[in-house]
N, C-alpha and C positions, 0 to 999 in steps of 0.2 A: 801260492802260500795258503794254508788251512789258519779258517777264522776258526777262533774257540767252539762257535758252534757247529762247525763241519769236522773238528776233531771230535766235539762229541757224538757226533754221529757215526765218525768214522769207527769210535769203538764199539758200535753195538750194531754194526753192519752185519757181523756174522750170525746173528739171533734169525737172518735168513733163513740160514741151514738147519737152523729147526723150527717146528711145529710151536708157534706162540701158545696152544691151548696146551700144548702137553709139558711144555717148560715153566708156563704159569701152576699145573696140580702137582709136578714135582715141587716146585717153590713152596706149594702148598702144604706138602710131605713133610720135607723139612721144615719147614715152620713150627710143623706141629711137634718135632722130636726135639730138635736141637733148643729149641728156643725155652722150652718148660723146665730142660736140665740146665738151662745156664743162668736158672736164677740167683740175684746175690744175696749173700749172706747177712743178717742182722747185726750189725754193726752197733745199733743204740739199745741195746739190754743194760748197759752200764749206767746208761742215762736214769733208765727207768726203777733200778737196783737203790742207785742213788735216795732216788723220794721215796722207797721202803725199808730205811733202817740200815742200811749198808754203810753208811758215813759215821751214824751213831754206834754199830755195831763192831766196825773196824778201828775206832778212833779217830778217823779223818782229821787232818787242819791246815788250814794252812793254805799251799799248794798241795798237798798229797793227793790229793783227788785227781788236780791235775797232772800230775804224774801219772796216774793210774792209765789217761788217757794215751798221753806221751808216751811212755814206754812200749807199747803195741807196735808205734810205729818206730821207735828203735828197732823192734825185733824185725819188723819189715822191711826197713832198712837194709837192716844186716843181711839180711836172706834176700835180697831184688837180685842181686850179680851173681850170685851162686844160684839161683834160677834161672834167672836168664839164659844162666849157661847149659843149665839140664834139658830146659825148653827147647832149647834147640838141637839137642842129644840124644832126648827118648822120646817117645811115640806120648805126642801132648793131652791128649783125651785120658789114656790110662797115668800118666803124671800127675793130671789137675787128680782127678777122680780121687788117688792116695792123698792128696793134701787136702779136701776138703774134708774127708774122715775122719783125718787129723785133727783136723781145725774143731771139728763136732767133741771131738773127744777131750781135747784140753779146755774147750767152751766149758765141758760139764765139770772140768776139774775146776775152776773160779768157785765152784760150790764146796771146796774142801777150803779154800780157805779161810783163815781166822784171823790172820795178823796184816798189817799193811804189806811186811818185805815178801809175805808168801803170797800175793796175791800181785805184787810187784810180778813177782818170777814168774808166776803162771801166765799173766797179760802177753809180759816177753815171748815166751816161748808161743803164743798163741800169735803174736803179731809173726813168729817166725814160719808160721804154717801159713798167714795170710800174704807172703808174700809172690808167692808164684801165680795167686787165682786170680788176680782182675787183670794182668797184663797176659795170661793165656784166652780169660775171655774173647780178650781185644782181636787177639790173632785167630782165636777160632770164627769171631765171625767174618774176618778176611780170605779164612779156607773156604766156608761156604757160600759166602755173598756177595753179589756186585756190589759195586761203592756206591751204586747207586738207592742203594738198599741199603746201609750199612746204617746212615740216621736211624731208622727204624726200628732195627734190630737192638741196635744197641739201648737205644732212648727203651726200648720194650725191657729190654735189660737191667737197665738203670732205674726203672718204675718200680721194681723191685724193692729196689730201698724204699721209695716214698710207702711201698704198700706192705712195707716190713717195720713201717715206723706206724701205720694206723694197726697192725694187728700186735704189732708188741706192746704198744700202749694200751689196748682193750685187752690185750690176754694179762697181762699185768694186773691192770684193772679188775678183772672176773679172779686172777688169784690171789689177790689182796682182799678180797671179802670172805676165801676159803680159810678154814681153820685148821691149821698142818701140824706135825712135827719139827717140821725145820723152819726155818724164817724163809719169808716169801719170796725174799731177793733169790735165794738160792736155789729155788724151786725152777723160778725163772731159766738160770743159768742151767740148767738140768734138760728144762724144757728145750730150749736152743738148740743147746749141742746135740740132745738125740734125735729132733727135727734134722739137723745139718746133718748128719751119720747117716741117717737115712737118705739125703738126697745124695751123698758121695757113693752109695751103695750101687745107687740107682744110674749114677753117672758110670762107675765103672764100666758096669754090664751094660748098657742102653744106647752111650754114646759112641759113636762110632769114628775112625780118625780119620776120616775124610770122606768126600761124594763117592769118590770108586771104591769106599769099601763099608756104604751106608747098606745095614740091613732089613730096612724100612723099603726098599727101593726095590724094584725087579731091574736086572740088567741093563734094560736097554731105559731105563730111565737112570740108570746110572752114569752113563757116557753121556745122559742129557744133563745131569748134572756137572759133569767133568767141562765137557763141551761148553755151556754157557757159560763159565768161568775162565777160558780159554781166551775170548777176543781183550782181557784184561789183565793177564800176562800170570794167573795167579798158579803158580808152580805146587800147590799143595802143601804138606805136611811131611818137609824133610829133616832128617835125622841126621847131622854133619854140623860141625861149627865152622865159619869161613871168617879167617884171617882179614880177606881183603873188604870185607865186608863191614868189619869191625871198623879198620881202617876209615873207609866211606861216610862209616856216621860217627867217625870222630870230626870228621872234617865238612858236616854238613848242619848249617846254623837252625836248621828245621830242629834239630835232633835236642839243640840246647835252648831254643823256645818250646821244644814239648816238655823240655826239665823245667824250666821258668813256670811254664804254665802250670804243672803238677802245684810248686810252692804257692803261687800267688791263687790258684783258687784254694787251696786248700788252710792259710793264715786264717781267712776270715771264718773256717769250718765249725770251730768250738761253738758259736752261737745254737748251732742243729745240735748237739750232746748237752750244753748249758739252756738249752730252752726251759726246759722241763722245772729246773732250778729257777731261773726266773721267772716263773710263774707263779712256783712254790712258796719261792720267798715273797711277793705281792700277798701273798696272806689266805692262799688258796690250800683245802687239804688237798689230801693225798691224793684221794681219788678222782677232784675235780681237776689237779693238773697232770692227769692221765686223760681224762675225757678233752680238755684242753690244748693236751698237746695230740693227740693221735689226727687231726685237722691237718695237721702242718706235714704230714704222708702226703693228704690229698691234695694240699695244693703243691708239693713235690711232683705229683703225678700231673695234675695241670699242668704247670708250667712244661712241662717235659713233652708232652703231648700239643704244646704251641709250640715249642720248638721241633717237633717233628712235622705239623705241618707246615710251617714253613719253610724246616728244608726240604718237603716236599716240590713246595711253592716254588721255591729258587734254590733248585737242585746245587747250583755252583756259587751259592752265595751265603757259605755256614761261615766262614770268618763275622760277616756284618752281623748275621744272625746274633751268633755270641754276646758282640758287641751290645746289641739291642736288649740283648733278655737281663747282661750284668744291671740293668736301670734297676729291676724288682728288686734283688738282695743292694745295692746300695741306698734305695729308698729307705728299705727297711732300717738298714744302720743307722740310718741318717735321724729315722725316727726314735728311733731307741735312744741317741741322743739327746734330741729336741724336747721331746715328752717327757710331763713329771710323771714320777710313780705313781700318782695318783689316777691317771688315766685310765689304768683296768685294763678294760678290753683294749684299748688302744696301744700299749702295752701289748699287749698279747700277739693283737694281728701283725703290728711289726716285728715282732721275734718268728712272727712265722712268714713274715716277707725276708727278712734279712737269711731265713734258712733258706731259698730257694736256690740250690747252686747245682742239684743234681742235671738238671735242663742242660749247661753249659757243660757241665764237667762229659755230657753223655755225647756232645757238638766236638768236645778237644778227639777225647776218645777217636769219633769219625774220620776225624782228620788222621789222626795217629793212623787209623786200620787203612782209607781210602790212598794216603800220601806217602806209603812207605812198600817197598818191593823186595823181595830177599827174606828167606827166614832167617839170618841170623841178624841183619839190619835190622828186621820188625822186632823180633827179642828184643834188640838195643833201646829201639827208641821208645817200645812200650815200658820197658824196665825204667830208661831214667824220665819218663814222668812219673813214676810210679816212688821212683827216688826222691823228686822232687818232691810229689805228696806227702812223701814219708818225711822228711825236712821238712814241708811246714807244718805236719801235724805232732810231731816232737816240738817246733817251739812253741807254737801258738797258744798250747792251754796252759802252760807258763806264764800268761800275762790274766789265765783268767782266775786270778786267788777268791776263794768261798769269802775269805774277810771283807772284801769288797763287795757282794754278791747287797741287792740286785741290779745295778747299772753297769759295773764290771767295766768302768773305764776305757784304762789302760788295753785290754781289747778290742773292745769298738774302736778305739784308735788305731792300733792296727790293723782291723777288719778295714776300715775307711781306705786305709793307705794302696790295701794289700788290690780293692777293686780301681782306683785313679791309674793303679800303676801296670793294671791286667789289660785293658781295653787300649792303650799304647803299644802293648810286648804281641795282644791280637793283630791291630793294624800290621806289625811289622811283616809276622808271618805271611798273612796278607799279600804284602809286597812283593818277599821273597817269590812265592807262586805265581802270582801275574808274571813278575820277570823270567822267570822258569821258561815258562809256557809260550811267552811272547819269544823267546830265544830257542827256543824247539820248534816253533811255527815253518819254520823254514824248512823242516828235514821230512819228507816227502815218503811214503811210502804205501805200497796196496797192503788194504787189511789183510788178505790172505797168504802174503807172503808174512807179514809181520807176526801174525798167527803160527807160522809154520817154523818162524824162527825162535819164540817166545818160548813155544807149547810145550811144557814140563819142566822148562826149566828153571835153575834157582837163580834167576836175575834178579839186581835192585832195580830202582827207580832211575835211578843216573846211568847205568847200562842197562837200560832198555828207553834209547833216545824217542821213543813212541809214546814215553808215558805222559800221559796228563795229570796235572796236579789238580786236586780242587779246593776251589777259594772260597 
């Protein structure tokens, strides 16, 4: 019977059969390509539009702001399963690549509009282009990376955000002091989208759709790329949608804790888009809760960077991990509670402790790309957290009305609830894997036949009885 640690051993037995220095400077290759085009997209320009005149200019009241927010992820919504299903249809590199140009392109249309329902429609339609790009990330870095890598990758992925929320607050900041023709907010939105155009340009041509047809690469560092992916069963970037596959993650409770997980991290998320607002409203100008908030990038990138070391630390223990890092953003709420207004800074640093969720959300992700086998299973189960997400980020800013603005109650109540109730639905999954694993312990086999059996094929995780889950 194989103890967890001699299964894990037993998958990277095949790294024999090649040369550790020259699979280490291929790893190196790709790092350097794949990794620079798969960065994500600015998501809080609305945050920052907001504290330039955008609420005053549009009419805002109410909830309407928070609709502005919501509706994105309606469109996302809508578009997750008619993606998911492309994703697994056409060649995924040149797929993402058109929808990020997309996404660049309706980014800049937010600058035409003037009224609240036309800027309604445009969000929509701009949440309908975002919905294919973060659950293709997921799977792209499963094309090219061990699980054992995949923290890394992805957390580097995810740092993104944090390092898209300190430069969008300073470009912000540096275009609010310029003297324009249009209002600044809109300049912003301009700014973005021809940024994003640009990188989906660059994704088309650049990225490549998988190791064996990386142009970075010379040949025979190509099958070293294919090859080291091999003792981990990962079949590639195939274009077929499977029935029975679908099947499989209907009926596997992984599949409906990655949807749980999307909701309950993402209720408490408005706090990272209303920071900026709660700051504003403590009586801070314009400028100074642009310098104020661009902080709360960097310790997004902190935290994200403990949680990569750690799963470095305890490669097979990112469930606990999770667990551990959710303390920082409940702290936070907790304080946003507890503290009068009058606190200031205090105030401040808990709105930027309570933002800190990218760390985790970038630990669920891993699990998603390390625990799921099959491209049409992986579409599935990246799609419904991505569902899930999009559920809780259509309700959540619904509870956070501007009339209320600055303690936003009824939020932080939910935010409170949304973490008590995340670090129980972690354990669970938790479980499910240990007993997996313990129940697969028994079934016996040499890495190189299991190799021989695996290699190119489009298995899931539940048919290929070799696989290991990680906890």
């Amino acid at each position: 019977m194989l103890k967890e640690s001699d299964k894990d051993a037993s998958q990277t037995q095949t790294a024999i059969f090649l040369d550790p220095e020259e699979e280490r400077r291929v790893k190196r290759k790709i790092d350097c390509v794949v990794l620079p085009l798969s960065s994500d997209l600015d998501k809080q320009s609305l945050s920052y539009a907001s504290v330039f005149g955008m609420i005053e200019e549009l009419g805002l009241h109410g909830t309407q702001f928070s609709w502005l927010g919501s509706i994105f992820y309606v469109g996302q919504l809508v578009a997750e399963f008619p993606a998911m299903y492309l994703m697994s249809r056409l060649p995924l590199a040149r797929f993402v690549a058109c929808t990020v140009i997309l996404w660049g392109g309706i980014c800049m249309c937010l600058a035409a509009a003037t009224t609240f329902p036309s800027f309604m429609a445009v969000r929509f339609c701009l949440g309908l282009a975002e919905g294919a790009v973060s659950p293709a990330f997921v799977t792209l870095t499963s094309i090219w990376y061990k699980k054992k890598e995949h923290p890394l990758r992805i957390g580097l992925w995810i740092s993104c955000n944090g390092l898209a929320q300190i430069v969008g607050a300073l470009m912000m900041y540096g275009i609010g002091h310029q003297a324009m023709d249009i209002a600044q907010w809109k300049a912003m939105f301009l700014i973005c989208g021809g940024l994003t155009m640009l990188v989906g340009i660059l994704f088309f041509f650049l990225m490549p759709t998988g190791p064996g047809a990386a142009w970075f690469l010379k040949p025979h560092e190509r099958e070293i790329a294919t090859k080291r992916l091999q003792a981990e069963s990962e079949g590639g970037d195939h274009t077929h949608f499977s029935i029975s596959q679908l099947k499989e993650a209907v009926g596997d409770i992984r599949a409906y804790l990655s949807f749980l997980f999307g909701v309950l991290l993402t209720l408490p998320s408005p706090v990272i888009a209303f920071a900026s607002l709660i700051i504003h409203y403590l009586g801070y100008s314009n400028f100074e809760t642009m310098l104020y908030t661009s902080p709360s990038g960097a310790i997004q990138i902190f935290f994200i960077w403990v949680g990569i070391i750690f799963c470095w630390l305890w490669p097979n223990r990112r469930c606990a991990i999770a667990i551990g890092l959710s303390i920082v953003p409940l702290t936070g709420i907790i304080l946003l509670f507890a503290l009068p207004l009058s606190a200031g800074w205090g105030m401040i640093v808990a709105s930027w402790l309570a933002s800190v969720i990218s760390n985790i959300f970038s630990i669920l992700l891993s699990l998603n790309a390390s625990n799921t086998r099959g491209n049409t299973k992986k579409a599935i189960v990246n799609a419904l957290f991505f569902v899930g997400y999009s559920v809780g980020a259509i309700c959540a800013p619904l509870l956070w009305n501007t009339e209320y603005a600055p303690r936003y109650h009824s939020g932080l109540v939910l935010a409170l609830v949304s973490w008590l109730v995340f670090i129980p639905s972690v354990a669970v999954y938790w479980f499910s894997c240990v007993y997996e694993n313990k129940r697969r312990s028994a079934v016996q086999m040499e890495v190189s036949e299991h190799v021989a059996e695996v290699a190119g094929r489009d298995m899931t995780d539940k048919e290929d009885k070799q696989f290991w889950y990680i906890t």
